[in-house]
VOBA-1610 file (N, C-alpha, C; in pm, whole numbers, padded with zeros to 5 digits, always signed):
BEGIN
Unk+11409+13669+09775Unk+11547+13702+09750Unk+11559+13849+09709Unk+11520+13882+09581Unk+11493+14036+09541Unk+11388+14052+09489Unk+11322+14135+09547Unk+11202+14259+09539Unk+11199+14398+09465Unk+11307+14444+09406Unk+11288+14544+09360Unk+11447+14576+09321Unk+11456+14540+09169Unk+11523+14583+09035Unk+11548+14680+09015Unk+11674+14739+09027Unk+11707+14902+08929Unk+11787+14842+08823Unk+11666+14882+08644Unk+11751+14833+08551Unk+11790+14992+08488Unk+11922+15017+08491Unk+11997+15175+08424Unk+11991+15141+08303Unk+11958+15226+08197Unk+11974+15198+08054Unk+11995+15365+08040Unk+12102+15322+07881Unk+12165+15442+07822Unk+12077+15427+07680Unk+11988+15309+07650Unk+11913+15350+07513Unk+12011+15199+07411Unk+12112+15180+07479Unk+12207+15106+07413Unk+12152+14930+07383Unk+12237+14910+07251Unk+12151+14742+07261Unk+12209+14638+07409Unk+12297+14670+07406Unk+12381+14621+07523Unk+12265+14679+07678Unk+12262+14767+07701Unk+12169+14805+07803Unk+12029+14748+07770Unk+11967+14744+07623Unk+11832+14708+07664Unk+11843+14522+07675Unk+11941+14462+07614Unk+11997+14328+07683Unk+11972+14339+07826Unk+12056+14399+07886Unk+12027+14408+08075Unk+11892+14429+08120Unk+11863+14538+08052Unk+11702+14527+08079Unk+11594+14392+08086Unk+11628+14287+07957Unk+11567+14196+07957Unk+11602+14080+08039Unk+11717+14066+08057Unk+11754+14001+08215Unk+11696+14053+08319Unk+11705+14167+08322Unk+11654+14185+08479Unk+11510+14185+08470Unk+11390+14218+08351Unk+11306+14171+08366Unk+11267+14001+08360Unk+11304+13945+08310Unk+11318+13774+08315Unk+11315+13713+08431Unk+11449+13796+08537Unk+11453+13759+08633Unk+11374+13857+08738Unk+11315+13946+08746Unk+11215+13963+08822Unk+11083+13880+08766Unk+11032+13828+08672Unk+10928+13761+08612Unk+10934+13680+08718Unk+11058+13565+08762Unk+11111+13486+08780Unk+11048+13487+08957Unk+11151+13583+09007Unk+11112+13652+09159Unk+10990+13661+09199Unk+10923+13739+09117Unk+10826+13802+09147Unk+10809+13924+09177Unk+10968+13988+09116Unk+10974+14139+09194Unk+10948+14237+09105Unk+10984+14363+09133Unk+10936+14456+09065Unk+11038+14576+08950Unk+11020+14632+08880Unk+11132+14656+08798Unk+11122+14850+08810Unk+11248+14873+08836Unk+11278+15045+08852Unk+11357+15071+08731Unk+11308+15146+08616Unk+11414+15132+08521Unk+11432+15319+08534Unk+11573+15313+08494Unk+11655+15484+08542Unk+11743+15510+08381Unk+11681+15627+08352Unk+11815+15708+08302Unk+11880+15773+08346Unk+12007+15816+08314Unk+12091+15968+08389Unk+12111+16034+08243Unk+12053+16150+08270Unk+12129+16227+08136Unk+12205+16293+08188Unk+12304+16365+08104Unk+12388+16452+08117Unk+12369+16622+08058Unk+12383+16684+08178Unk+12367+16797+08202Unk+12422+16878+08115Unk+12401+16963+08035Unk+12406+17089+07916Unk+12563+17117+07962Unk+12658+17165+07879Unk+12773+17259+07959Unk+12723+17354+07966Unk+12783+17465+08014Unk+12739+17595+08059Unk+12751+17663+07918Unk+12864+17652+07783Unk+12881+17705+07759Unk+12772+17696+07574Unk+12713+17543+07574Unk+12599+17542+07487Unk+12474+17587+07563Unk+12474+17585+07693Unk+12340+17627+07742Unk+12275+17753+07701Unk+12412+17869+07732Unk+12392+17971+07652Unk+12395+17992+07568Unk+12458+17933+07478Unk+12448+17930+07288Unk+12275+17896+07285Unk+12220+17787+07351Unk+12061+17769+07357Unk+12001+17871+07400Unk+12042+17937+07508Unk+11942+18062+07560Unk+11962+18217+07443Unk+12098+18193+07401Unk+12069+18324+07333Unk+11992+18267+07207Unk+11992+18160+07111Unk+11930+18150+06987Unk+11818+18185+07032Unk+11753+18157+07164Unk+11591+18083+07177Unk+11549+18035+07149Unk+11628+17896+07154Unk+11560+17746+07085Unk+11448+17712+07131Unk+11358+17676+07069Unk+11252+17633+07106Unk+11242+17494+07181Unk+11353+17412+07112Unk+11348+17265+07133Unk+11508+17280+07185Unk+11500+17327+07319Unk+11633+17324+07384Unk+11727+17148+07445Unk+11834+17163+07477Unk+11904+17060+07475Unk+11802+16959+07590Unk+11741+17044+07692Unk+11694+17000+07809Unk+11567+16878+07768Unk+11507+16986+07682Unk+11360+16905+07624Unk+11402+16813+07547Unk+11488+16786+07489Unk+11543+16693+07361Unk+11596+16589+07480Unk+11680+16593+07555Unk+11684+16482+07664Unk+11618+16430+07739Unk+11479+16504+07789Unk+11408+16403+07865Unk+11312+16349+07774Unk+11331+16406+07704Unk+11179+16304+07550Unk+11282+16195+07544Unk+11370+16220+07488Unk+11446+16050+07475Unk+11476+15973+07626Unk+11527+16037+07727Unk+11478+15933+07840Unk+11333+15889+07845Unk+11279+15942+07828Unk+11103+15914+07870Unk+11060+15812+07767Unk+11135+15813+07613Unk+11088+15707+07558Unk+11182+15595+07592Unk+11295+15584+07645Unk+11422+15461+07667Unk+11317+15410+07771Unk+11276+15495+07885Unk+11215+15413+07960Unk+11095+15372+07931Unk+10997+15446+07860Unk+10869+15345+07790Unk+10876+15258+07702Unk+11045+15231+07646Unk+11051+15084+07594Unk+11046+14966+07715Unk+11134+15013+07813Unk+11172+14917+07852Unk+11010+14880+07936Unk+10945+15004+07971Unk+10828+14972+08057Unk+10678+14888+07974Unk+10757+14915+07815Unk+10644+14803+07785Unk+10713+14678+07726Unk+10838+14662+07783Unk+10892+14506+07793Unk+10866+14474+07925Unk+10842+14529+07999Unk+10787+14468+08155Unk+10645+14416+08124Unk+10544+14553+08077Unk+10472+14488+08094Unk+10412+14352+08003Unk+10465+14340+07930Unk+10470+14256+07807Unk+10498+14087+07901Unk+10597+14117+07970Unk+10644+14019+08068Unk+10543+13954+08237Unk+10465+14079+08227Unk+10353+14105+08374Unk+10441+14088+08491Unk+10520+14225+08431Unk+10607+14250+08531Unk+10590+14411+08559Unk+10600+14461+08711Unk+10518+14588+08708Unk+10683+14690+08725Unk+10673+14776+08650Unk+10794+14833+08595Unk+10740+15018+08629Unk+10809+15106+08692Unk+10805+15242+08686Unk+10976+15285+08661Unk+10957+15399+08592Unk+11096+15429+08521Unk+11114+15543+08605Unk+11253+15656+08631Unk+11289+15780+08594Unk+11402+15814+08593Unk+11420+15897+08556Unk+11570+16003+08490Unk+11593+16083+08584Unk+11690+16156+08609Unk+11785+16267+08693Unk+11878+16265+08512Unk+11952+16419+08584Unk+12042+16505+08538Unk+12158+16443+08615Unk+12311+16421+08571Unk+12397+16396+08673Unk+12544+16411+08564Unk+12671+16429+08553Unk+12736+16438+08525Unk+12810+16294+08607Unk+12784+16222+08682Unk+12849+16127+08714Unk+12731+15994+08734Unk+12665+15919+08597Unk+12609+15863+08615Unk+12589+15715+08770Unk+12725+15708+08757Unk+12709+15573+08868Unk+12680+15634+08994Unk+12697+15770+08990Unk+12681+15828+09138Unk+12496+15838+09157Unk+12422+15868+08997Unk+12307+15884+08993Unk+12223+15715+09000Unk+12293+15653+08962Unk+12215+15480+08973Unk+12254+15451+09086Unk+12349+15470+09174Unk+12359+15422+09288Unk+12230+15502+09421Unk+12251+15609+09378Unk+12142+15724+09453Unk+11995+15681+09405Unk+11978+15665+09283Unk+11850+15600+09307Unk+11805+15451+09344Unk+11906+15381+09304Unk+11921+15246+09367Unk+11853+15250+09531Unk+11925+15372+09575Unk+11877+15383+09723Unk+11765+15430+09811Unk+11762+15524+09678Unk+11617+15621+09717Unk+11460+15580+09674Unk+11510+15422+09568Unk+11403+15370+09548Unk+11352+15216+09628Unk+11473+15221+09719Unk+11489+15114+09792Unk+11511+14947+09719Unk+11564+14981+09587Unk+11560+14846+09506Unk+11717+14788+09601Unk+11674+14624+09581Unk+11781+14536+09627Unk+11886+14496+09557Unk+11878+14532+09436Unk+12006+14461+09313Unk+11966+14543+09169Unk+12060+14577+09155Unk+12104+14645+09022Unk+12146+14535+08875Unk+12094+14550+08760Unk+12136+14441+08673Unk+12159+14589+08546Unk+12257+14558+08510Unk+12318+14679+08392Unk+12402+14638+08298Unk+12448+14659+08216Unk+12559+14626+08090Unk+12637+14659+08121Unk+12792+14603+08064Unk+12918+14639+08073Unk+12950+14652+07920Unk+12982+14814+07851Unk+13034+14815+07733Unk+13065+14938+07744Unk+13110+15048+07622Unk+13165+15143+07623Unk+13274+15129+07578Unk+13387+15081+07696Unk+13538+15126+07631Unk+13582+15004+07595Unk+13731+15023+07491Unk+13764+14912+07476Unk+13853+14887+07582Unk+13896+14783+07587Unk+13941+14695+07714Unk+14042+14776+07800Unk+14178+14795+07666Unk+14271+14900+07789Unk+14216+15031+07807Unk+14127+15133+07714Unk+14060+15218+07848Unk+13978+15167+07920Unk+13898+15079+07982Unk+13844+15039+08065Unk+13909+15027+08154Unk+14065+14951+08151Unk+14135+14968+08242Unk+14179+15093+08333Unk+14227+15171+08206Unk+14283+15331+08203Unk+14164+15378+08315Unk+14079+15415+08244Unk+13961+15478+08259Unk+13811+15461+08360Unk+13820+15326+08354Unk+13712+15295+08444Unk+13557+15290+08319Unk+13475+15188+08354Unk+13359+15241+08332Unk+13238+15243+08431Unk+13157+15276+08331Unk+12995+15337+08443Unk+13016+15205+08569Unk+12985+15075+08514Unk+12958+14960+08553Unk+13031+14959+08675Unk+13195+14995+08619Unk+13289+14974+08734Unk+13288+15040+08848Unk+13247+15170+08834Unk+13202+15285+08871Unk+13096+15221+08995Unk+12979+15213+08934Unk+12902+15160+09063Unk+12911+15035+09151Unk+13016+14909+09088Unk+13038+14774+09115Unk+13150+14874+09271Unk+13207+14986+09240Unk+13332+15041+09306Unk+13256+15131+09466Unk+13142+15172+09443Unk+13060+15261+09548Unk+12959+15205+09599Unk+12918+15034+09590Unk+12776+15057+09587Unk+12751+14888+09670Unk+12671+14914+09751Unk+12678+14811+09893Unk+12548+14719+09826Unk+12493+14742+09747Unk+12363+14665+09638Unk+12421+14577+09599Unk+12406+14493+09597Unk+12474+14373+09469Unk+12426+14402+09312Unk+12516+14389+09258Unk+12507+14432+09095Unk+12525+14314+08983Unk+12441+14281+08956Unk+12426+14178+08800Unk+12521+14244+08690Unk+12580+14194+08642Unk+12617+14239+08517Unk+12649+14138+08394Unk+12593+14209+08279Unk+12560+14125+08177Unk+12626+14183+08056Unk+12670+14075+08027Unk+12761+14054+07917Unk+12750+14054+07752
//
């Protein structure tokens, strides 16, 4: 049925919930688990506040250490599960555009992710991530509650 899981996590308890569904249910399958962050890209206008201080520990490095550990949680709840799990991150200002793109580029068959963030009437207003990719994306998408 499915072979290959993209679980998106933001670090959130709600996301690492999705995570453990979708590892459960690849346990289940037999399939394999792609877990993705998207961070979000510096504005232009702290980038340079970073380049002129000369931070040492710029916004860039401070974001992929925390993706790199979101995804070595989740990669040692896979393997914890003997489920074979590889993670990675992109930069994107429009996350669902970045889970859907890797969704594709990693050739996974189904997406399993959280729905939280806004409260209900901005969700409406506004849209979220979830809706976002449920709205662009020809994958079938789990979503967990």
């Amino acid at each position: 049925m499915f072979s290959h899981i993209l679980v998106p996590t933001d670090g959130s308890d709600q996301a690492m919930h999705a995570a453990q569904v979708g590892i459960e249910l690849a346990h289940t399958l037999g399939a394999r688990i792609y877990a993705f962050h998207v961070l979000a890209p510096l504005a232009a206008v702290a980038y340079f506040s970073d380049v002129i201080r000369h931070a040492e520990d710029s916004h860039a490095e401070r974001a992929v250490t925390r993706a790199q550990q979101r995804l070595a949680d989740i990669e040692a709840m896979a393997s914890n599960a003997g489920v074979e799990c590889h993670g990675g991150y992109a930069f994107d200002r429009r996350p669902y555009v970045a889970i859907v793109g890797a969704a594709k580029m990693q050739h996974c068959d189904l997406i399993v992710m959280s729905m939280h963030g806004y409260a209900t009437l901005d969700r409406m207003l506004l849209g979220s991530e979830t809706n976002r990719v449920l709205g662009c994306c020809d994958i079938p998408v789990l979503v967990c509650h």
